[in-house]
C-alpha positions in Angstrom: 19.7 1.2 2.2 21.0 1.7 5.8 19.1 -0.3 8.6 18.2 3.0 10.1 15.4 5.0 12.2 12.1 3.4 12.3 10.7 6.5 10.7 12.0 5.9 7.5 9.2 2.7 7.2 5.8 3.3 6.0 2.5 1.6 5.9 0.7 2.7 2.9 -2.8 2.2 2.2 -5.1 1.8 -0.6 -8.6 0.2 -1.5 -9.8 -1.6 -4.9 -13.3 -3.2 -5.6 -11.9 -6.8 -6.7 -10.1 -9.8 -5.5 -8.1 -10.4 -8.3 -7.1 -6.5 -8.6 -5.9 -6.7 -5.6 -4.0 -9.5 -5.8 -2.6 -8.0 -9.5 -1.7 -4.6 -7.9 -0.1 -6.7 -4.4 2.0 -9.2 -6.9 3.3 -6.7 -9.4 4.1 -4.1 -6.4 6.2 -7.0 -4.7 7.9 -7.8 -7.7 9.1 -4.8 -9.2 10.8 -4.1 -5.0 8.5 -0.8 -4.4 7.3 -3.0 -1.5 8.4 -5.5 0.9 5.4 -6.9 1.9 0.9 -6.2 0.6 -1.8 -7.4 3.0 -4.8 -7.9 1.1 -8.2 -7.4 3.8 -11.3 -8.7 2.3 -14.8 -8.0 3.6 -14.6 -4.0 4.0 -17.8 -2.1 3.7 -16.9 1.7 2.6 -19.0 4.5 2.8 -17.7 7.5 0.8 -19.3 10.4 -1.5 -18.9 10.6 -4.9 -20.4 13.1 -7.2 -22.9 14.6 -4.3 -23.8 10.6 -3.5 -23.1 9.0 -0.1 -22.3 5.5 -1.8 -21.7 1.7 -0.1 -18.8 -0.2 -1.8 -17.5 -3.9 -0.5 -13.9 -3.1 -1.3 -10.3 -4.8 -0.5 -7.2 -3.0 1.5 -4.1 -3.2 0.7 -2.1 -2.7 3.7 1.6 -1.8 2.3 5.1 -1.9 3.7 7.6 0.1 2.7 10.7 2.5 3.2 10.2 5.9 2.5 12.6 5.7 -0.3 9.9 4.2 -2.8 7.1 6.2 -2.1 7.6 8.4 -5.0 7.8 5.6 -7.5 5.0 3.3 -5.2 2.9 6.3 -5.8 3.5 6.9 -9.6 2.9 3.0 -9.9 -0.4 2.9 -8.6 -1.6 5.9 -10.4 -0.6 4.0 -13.1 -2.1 0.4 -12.5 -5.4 1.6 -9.8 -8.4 1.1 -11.5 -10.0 4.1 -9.8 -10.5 7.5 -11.2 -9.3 8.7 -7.8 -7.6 6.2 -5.9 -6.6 6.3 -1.9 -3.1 6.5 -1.1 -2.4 7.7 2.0 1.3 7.3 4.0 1.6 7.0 7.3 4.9 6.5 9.5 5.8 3.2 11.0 6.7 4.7 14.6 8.9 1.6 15.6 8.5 -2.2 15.0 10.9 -5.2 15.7 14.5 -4.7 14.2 14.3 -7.9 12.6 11.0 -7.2 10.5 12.5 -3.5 9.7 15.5 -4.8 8.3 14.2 -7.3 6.7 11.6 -4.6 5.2 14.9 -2.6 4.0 16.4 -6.1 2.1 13.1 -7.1 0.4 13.5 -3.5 -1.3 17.0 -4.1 -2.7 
């Protein structure tokens, strides 16, 4: 992959209800390349509805980094592996970042 525009980076987000999911989803996602890099937060209250009930979840973040060249097989992955009947992915565009930490993003996917 070319060290190119910042643009071509994501952060990707998702959320799971367990510690060790989290760190099963973050380890296999690093090891198979579809990621560079998985922050797992812990402590997260979420508030959501689900099936016409406003419900309180402790959950975990997964703060992903990518290039946008795996999204399409990052996204197959977790639809796979998530635990959820519908699970949060959501994309958003790294908008610029050191050089060093993009490039380094664009070897950890080789």
């Amino acid at each position: 992959m070319s060290h190119s525009e910042s643009s071509d980076y994501k952060l990707c987000l998702t959320t799971v209800d367990n510690k060790s999911v989290a760190k099963e989803i973050a380890l296999s996602l690093v090891q198979q390349k579809l990621v560079a890099c998985v922050n797992v937060c812990s402590n997260l209250t979420s508030f959501y509805q689900w099936e016409g009930e406003i419900v309180e979840d402790r959950e975990f973040l997964l703060l992903m980094k990518t290039s946008s060249l795996k999204i399409d097989e990052l996204s197959a992955k977790l639809a796979e592996v998530h635990p959820y009947e519908v699970p949060e992915f959501i994309v958003l565009p790294i908008e610029s970042g050191s050089q060093e930490y993009l490039d380094w993003i664009s070897r950890s996917l080789e």
